[in-house]
ROMAR-595302 format. One record per residue (C-alpha): residue in one letter; x, z, y. Coordinates in steps of 0.02 Angstrom, whole numbers, plus 50000, padded with zeros to 5 digits. Last residue first. Example, Ala and Ser with C-alpha at 12.3 -4.5 7.8 and 13.67 -1.06 7.14 Angstrom:
s506845035749947;a506155039049775;
//
This chain:
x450774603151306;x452294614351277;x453554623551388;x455364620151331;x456304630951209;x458034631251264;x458444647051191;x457584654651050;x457744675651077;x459374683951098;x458854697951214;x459354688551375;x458174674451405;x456724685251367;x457404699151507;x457134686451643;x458744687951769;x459884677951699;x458634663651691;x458404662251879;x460194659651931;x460394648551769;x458664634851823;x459634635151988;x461294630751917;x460384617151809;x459804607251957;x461104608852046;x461694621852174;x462234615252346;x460324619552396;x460864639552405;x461734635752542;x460724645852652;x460564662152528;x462674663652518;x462844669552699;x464804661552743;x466714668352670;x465994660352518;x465864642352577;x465024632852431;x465434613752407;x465234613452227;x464694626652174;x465554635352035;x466894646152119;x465464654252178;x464854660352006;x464834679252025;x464354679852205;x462844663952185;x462354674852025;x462014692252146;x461454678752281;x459884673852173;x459864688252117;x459174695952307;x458334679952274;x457294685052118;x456784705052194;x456174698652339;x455014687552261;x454384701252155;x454134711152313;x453104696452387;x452074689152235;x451664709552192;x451224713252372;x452174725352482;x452744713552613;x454304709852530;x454334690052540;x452714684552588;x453344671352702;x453934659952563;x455494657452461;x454744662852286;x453254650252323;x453774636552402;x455184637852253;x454714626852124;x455004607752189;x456914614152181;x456664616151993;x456114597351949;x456074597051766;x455294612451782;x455544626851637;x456614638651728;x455904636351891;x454054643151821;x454854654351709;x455624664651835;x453944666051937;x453394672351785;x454524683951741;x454464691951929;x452374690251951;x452264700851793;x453424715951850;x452664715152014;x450944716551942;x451544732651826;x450424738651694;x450814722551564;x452704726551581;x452214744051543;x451344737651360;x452854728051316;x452724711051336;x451944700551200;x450204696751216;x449944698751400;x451704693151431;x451254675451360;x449764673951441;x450614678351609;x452004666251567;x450634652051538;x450184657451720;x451904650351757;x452164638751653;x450564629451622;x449964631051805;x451374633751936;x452794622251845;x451524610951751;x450454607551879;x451654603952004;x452564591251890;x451124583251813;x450334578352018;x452124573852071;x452484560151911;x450654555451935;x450894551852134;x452444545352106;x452134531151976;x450214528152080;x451464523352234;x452554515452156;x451284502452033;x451314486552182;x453384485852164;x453284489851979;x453904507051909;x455554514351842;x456754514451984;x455724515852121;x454684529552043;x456474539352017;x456904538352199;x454914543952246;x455424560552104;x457104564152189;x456444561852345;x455164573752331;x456464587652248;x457564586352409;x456044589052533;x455724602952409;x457284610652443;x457494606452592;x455644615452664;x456314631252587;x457934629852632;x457144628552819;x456004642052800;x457164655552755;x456324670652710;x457594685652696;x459044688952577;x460614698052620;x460254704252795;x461654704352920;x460594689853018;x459474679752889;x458554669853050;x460094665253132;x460534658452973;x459344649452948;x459144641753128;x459954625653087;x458934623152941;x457304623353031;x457844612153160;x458544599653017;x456874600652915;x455964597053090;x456984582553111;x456704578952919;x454694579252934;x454534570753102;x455464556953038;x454614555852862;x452874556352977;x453484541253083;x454044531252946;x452594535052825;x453444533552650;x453804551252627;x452604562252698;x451304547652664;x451884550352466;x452014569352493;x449954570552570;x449634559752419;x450614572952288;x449664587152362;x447884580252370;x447144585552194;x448204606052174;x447364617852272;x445594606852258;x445714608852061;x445704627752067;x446684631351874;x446384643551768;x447324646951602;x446474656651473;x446824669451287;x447734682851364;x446894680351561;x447844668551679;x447564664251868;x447594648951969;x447934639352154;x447594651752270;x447704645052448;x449014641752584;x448904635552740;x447324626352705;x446414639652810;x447464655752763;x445854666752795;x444884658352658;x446134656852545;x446634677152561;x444664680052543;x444734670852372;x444134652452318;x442384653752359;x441204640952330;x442344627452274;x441914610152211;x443174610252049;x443804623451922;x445054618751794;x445154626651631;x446364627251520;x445884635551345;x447624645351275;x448624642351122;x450244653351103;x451904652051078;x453384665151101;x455204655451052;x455884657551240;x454274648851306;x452854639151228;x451294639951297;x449884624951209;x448584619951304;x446574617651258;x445314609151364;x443904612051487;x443834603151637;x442714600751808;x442134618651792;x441104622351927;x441634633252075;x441864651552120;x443184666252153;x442474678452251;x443304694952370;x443424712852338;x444944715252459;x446634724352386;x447904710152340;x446404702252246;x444894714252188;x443444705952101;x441974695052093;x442214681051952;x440774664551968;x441174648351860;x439524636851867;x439564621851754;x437654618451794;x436634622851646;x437854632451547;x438584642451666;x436864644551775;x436094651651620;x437584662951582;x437684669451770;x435664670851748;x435714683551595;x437184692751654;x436384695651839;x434484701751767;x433444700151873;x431914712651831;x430364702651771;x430124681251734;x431294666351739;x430854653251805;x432374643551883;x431744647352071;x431274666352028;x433234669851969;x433854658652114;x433154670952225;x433684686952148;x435444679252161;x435334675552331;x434584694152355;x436064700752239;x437354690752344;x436814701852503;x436814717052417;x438674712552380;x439014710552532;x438434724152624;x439164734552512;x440954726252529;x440644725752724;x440284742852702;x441814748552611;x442724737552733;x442384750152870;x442694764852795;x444534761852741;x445384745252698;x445304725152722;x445894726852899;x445924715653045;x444124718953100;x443984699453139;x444704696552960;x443664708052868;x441924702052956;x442484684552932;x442624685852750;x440784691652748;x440104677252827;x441054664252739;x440464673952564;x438544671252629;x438984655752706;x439594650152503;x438154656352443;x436824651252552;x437514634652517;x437804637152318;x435894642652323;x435194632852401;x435844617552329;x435564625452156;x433614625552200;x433564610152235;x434374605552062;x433024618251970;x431834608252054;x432464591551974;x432444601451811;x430724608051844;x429734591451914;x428584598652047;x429644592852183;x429874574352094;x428134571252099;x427974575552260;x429404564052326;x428624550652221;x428374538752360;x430124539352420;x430194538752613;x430044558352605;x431794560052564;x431764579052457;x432564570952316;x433714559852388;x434324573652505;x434544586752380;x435714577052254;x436674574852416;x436804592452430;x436924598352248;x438754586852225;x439204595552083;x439654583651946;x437874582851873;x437134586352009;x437674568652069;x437304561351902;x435524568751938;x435234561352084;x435784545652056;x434554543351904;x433184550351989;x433444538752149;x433734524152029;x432204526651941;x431134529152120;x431884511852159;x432764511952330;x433174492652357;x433124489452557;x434084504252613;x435324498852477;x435564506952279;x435954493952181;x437794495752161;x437584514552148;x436454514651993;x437744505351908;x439414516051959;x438104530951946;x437604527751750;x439434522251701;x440374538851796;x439194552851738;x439334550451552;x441084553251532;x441294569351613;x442784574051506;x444104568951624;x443164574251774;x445004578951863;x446724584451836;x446684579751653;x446954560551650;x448604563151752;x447874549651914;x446014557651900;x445164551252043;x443574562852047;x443444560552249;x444004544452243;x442494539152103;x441414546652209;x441884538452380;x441884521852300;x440194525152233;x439514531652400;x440184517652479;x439294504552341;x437854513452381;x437224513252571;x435814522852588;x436644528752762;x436194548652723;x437124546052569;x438814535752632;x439154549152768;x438804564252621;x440054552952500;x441324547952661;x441474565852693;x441984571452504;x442984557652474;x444024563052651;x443944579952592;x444734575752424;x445934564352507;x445764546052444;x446184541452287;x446154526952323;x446684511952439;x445214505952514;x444444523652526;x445794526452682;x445264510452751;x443334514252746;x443404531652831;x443224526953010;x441944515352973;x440924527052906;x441404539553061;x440664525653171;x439034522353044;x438614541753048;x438654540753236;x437424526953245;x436454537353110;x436174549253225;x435704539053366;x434384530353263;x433674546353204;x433804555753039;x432204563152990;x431924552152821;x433624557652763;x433054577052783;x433714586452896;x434504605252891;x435874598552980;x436174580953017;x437044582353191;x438504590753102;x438944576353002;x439354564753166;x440564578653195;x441334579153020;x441614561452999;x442584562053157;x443534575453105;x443794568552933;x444344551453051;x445534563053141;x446314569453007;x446464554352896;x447464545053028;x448544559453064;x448984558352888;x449594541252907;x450464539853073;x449914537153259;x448264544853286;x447884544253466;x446524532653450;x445834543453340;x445924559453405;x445104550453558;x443604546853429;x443464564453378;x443604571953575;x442214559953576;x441034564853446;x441244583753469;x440884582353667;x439244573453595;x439014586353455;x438974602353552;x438494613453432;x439594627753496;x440764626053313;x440794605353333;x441384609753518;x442934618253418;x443204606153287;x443234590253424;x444454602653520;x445474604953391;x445624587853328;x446084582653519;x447314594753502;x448054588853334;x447994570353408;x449194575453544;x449044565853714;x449744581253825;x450894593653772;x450404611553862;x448894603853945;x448204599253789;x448484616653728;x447574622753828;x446244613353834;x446014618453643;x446204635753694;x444714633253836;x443634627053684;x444054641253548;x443764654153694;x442014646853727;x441724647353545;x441974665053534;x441424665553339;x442784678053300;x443534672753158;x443204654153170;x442894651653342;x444284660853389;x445374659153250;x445314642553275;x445864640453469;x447164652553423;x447894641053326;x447884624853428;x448454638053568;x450104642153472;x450274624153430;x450404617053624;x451634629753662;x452604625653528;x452514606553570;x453114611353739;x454574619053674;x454454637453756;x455234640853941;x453464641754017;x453054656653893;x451014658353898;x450894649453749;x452234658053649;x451554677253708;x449744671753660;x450484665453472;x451454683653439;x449894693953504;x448664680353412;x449684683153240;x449734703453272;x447874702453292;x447714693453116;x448884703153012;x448374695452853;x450364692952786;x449934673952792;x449554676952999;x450984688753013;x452394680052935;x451704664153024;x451594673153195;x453724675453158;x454044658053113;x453094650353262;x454154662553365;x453864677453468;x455634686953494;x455734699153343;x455274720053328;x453684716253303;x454044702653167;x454764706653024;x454414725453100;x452664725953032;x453064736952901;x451254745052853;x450844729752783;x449024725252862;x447764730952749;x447614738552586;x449194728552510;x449374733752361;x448004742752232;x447774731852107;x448484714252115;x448664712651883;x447074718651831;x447164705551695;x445414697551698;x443634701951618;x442664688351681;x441544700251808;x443324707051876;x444954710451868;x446154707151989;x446694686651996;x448674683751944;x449144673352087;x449634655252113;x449944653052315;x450144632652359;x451084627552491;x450464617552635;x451424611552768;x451114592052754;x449324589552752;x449164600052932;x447834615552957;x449434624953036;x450304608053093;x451944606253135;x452504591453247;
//
């Protein structure tokens, strides 16, 4: 069934970030103020999953509940449909609008609509975990469970489980935890434990298990749940140059019981887990009153200045949560209203940062540069306020990775620092809103590449289960196959328009080219890691090094009105991003995605690739193998190969065409 907050639908959105406190290319300015003024993609079409997708990731939020309200109430609707529209509009209820009642009574509605779902039950745990009512939270969790009938449903509805038994610990210190509590803590524990036994692990479910495994003192989980967490299959996607951490906390760990707390240990664990930004469970060992030096530890500075990290990145990242919600829930991101909300927020983040000023010592006026430097340094903080597609929104994390990387395209070179942020904050108002439907993946300046770490970690293990998981690879290529079939329904007399099922082919294509070629060359037990890496280096290199290494590239060689013009920018590098993949059909989520045309650099830039797409389809028909040209060209476009679709995209990027080094391939 699709999922909106489901493993297998998301795609990844790589943008150009506006500029900011870092000093970025200004590249999203001024577009998309709002909800697109066009709104006849879908006002003007019958209700449709498809349809209150193209609204909900084009930020029309009341048009999304319109389209999703009409689905549910339509008796003559598949009854797994039905049952999705009110799974989403339970969460935007409770999570935009913080109607929690609503959120509930959608959830039951949607179990009525197709009965014994684990999503629903998943929504319903989430939505009674929202009203704070953590019994009705627990068990909607546990029947989630016992529902859960493939692999990724598995890890849902243990996470959910995980995070319902973790919602009854708030604000309380380890010493403060009742019995009942940590009864619940020990069921979502065990939930967790086969999905660590064969790491990595999700990054959420790593992330669970760890704040489970703290507040049970039990060690050797938290370790495993650490070391899934910062798994690190490509030896540059993770911790790779955190060296220390690992050896002092793998030892520490395996000591560390509810019987064997040594103050040392406690200190030691503490500050590894600070150390790769895990301030909350840092927190709780140092504020756990069964430790006899819990004084002495409060009035130690550095261990302070941890605390005092923990408060702020939580107050923080509700702060950002908070303000997000305001935009969303007014539907707009424009005019009066949002000018406030932008004031309000930033006075907001000044107090926070006021506070954390006075809580690391320092003395007189705050001053914001000063502290954003000190908190850099000292913690691996990466903060950037800004404009993106037209809402002043945050990007922050730490930095989990600092290197060098090489962009080499069409003859042009360059050496850039990569950088990959981990442990989110903020990753954007447009990730926030999209949920795990889609979320903003990096950003270039001339000299930088950015990568978010947690846009990128879980995609190729969410594939392998896609793949490998009976049930969930038969789910996934029926619903490829009902997709397809209504493709060209869905293009009518237009020449291009978003086609989700090519879009979901051509990747499912790509994804079993790469688990085919893991068979081939890897050991029976070593498949499984084979794909994983082979998926994990692929995606990054398409959307990271060659795409935003395009956006280096132009911003040191393009012509100075190339450089002014963010759809100009997103077009050549979009190009380059399927030109130099060795799996080009795993590159086009992105291109062929909902945003097409909506006014927004990615969209109109997307636009502008497949309507020449079909321009080279027309001229080279007699090319394809299997092409009917009296039919729409865009839905066959998976009968190209490889190569044809790396050519379709070439012809169109002005470097490929003035003469300069051909089949120069994109460095390392």
């Amino acid at each position: 069934m699709g999922k909106w907050i489901g493993r297998g639908v998301a795609v990844l959105m790589v943008l150009a970030l506006a500029g900011g406190l870092a000093g970025f290319s200004y590249i999203t300015r001024n577009v998309n103020f709002g909800p697109p003024a066009d709104r006849s993609a879908w006002a003007d079409e019958e209700p449709s999953l498809y349809t209150g997708e193209l609204a909900y990731i084009q930020r029309d939020v009341a048009a999304a509940r319109e389209i999703w309200t009409a689905i549910g109430q339509d008796q003559t609707a598949r009854a797994e449909d039905r049952a999705q529209s009110y799974r989403l509009l339970s969460r935007t209820s409770w999570r935009i609008f913080q109607d929690t009642d609503e959120g509930i009574a959608f959830a039951g509605a949607a179990e009525d609509a197709d009965p014994g779902t684990w999503e629903s039950a998943v929504t319903l745990s989430d939505a009674h975990m929202a009203a704070g009512n953590l019994d009705e939270a627990m068990e909607a969790a546990r029947l989630a469970f016992i529902r859960a009938d493939e692999a990724n449903a598995r890890i849902e509805a243990a996470e959910a489980l995980a995070r319902a038994a973790l919602s009854g610990t708030a604000s309380l210190r380890l010493d403060q935890l009742t019995d009942s509590t940590r009864a619940n803590l020990a069921e979502a524990r065990a939930a967790l434990a086969p999905i660590l036994a064969e790491p990595p692990a999700p990054l959420e479910t790593s992330a669970l298990a760890l704040a489970v495994a703290t507040r049970l003192d039990d060690g050797p989980v938290m370790w495993r749940a650490w070391a899934s967490y910062y798994h690190s299959p490509t030896g540059v996607s993770a911790m790779a140059d955190q060296g220390d951490v690992a050896p002092a906390l793998e030892a520490a760990l395996a000591r560390w019981t509810p019987s064997s707390q040594a103050p040392e240990d406690r200190r030691i664990i503490a500050e590894a887990l600070a150390s790769s930004f895990f301030f909350e469970e840092a927190t709780l060992l140092l504020t756990d009153r069964r430790n006899a030096r819990a004084d002495e530890f409060a009035d130690d500075a550095d261990l302070a200045a941890i605390m005092a990290m923990n408060t702020f990145v939580t107050d923080m990242k509700q702060y950002a949560d908070e303000y997000y919600r305001g935009i969303a829930a007014a539907n707009s991101s424009s005019g009066m209203f949002a000018t406030l909300q932008t004031f309000q927020y930033r006075q907001g983040r000044r107090d926070l940062a006021h506070s954390l000023w006075d809580a690391l010592g320092f003395s007189g006026e705050l001053d914001q540069s000063m502290l954003r430097e000190e908190v850099a340094q000292r913690f691996g903080l990466y903060f950037n306020e800004g404009h993106t597609s037209g809402v002043y929104d945050l990007h922050a994390g730490f930095t989990v990775l600092d290197t060098t990387h090489t962009a080499n395209q069409y003859g042009r070179t360059a050496d850039l620092r990569y950088v990959v942020i981990g442990r989110p904050i903020s990753n954007g108002y447009e990730s926030w809103l999209w949920d795990g439907r889609q979320q903003h993946g990096g950003w270039a300046t001339a000299d930088t590449i950015y990568q978010v770490r947690t846009a990128y970690a879980d995609g190729a293990l969410d594939r392998w289960n896609d793949l490998t998981d009976p049930r969930q690879r038969q789910e996934e290529e029926e619903e490829i196959a009902r997709l397809s079939a209504q493709d060209t329904e869905v293009l009518g007399e237009s020449r291009v328009a978003y086609l989700p099922g090519l879009a979901r082919r051509l990747r499912w294509q790509a994804r079993n080219e790469i688990l085919d070629q893991a068979r081939r060359t890897a050991g029976t037990t070593q498949v499984r890691n084979a794909f994983i890496l082979e998926l994990d280096n692929a995606v990054r290199a398409y959307s990271i090094f060659a795409h935003e290494g395009r956006h280096a590239l132009d911003d040191q060689f393009a012509e100075e009105w190339v450089q002014e013009d963010s759809t100009e920018l997103e077009f050549r590098a979009k190009i380059s991003q399927v030109v130099f993949s060795e799996w080009p059909r795993l590159t086009l989520g992105s291109i062929i995605n909902a945003n097409l045309g909506d006014g927004t650099s990615h969209g109109d830039a997307n636009l502008r690739l497949l309507e020449g797409v079909v321009t080279w389809m027309e001229a080279h028909a007699g090319e394809i193998e299997g092409l009917d040209p009296g039919a729409p060209l865009l839905p066959q476009f998976d009968l190209l190969t490889d190569e044809q679709i790396r050519e379709a995209f070439r012809w169109q990027d002005p470097w490929a065409t003035e003469g300069a080094t051909e089949g120069a391939t994109e460095g390392s």
